[in-house]
C-alpha positions as CSV (number, residue, x, y, z in Angstrom):
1,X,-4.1,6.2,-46.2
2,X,-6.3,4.2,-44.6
3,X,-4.4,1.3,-43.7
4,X,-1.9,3.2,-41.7
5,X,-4.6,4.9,-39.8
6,X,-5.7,1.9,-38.3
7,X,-2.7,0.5,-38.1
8,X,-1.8,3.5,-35.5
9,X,-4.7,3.0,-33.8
10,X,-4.1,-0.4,-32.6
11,X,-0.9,0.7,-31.2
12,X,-2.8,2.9,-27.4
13,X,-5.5,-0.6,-27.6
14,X,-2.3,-3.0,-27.3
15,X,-0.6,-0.6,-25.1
16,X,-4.0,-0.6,-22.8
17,X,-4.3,-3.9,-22.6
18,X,-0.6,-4.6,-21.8
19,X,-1.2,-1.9,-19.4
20,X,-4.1,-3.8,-17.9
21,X,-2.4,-7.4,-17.7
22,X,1.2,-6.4,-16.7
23,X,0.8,-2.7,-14.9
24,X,2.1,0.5,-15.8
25,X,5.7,0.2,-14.6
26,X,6.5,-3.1,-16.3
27,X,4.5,-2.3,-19.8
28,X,7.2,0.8,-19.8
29,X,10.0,-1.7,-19.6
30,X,8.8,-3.7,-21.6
31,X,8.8,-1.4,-24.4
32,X,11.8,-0.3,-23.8
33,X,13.5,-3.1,-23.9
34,X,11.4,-3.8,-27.0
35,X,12.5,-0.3,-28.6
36,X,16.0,-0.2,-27.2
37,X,16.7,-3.5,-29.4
38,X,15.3,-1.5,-32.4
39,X,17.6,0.6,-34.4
40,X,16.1,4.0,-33.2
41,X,15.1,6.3,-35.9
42,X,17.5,9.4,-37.2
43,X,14.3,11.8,-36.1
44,X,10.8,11.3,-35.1
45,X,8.2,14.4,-36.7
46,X,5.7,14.6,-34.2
47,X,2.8,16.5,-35.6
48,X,0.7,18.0,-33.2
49,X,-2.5,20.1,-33.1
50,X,-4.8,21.2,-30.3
51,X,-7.7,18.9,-29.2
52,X,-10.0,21.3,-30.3
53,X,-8.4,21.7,-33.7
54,X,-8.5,18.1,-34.2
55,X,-12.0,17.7,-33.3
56,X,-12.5,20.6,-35.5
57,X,-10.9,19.1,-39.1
58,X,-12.6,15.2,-37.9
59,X,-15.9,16.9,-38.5
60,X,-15.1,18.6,-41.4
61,X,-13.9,15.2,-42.9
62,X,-15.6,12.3,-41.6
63,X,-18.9,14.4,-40.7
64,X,-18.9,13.7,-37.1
65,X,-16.2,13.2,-33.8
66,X,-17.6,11.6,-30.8
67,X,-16.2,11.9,-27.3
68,X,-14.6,8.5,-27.2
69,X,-12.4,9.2,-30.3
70,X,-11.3,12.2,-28.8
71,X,-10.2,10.7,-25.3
72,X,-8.4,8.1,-27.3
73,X,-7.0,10.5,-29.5
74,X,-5.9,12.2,-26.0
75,X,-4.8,9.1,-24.8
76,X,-2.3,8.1,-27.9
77,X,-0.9,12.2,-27.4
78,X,0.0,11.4,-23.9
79,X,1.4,8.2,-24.9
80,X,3.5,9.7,-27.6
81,X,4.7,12.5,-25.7
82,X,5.6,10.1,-22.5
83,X,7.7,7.9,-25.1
84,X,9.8,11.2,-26.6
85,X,10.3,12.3,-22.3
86,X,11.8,8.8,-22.1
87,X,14.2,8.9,-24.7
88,X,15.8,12.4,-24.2
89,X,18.6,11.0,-26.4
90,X,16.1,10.2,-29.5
91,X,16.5,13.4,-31.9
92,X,12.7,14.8,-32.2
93,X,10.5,17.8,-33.3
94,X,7.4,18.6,-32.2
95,X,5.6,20.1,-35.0
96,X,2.9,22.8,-34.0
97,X,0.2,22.1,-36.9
98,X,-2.6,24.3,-36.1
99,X,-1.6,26.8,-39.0
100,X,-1.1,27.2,-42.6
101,X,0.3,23.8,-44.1
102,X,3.5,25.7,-45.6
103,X,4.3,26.8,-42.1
104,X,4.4,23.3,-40.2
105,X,6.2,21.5,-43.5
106,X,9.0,24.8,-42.9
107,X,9.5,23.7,-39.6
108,X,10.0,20.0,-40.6
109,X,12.2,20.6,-43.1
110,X,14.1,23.2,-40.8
111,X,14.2,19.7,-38.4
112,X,15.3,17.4,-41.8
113,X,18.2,20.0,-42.2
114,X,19.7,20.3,-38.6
């Protein structure tokens, strides 16, 4: 619920700020260094929609989307889709969610059983 929300949202702010204090280059190394000391997961979902479809399903449930949540909302997808170009060897899906539910939750479970 909420808690993990937020708790993904700190994760482009830190990023941003390590960005800020250490540059580009190094904040990459950094995390992975960080990451390669983790024991990498067996698949990352990625769930993805279009920016407009987000924006579209924001309003409908929180009544409004202003410009700044959508840049940072653009700004975690970038990061997210940087990370799975630098680990070609992580196993991923990205999971086109801009139609019915049962459609995108085929396609994971297709992922799941490969």
């Amino acid at each position: 619920g909420r808690r993990a929300r937020g708790a993904r949202r700190r994760v482009p702010l830190r990023w941003r700020g390590l960005q800020r204090s250490q540059g580009r280059e190094a904040a990459e190394r950094l995390h992975d260094w960080t990451r390669a000391c983790l024991t990498p997961p067996h698949l990352t979902v990625y769930l993805h929609a279009p920016h407009p479809v987000i924006k579209r399903r924001l309003v409908r449930r929180d009544g409004a989307c202003s410009s700044a949540r959508l840049a940072f909302i653009a700004e975690a997808d970038e990061l997210a889709r940087a990370r799975l170009a630098r680990g070609p060897h992580l196993k991923h899906v990205v999971v086109n969610t801009d139609r019915p539910p049962e459609e995108s939750f085929r396609d994971v479970l297709k992922a799941l059983r490969t």
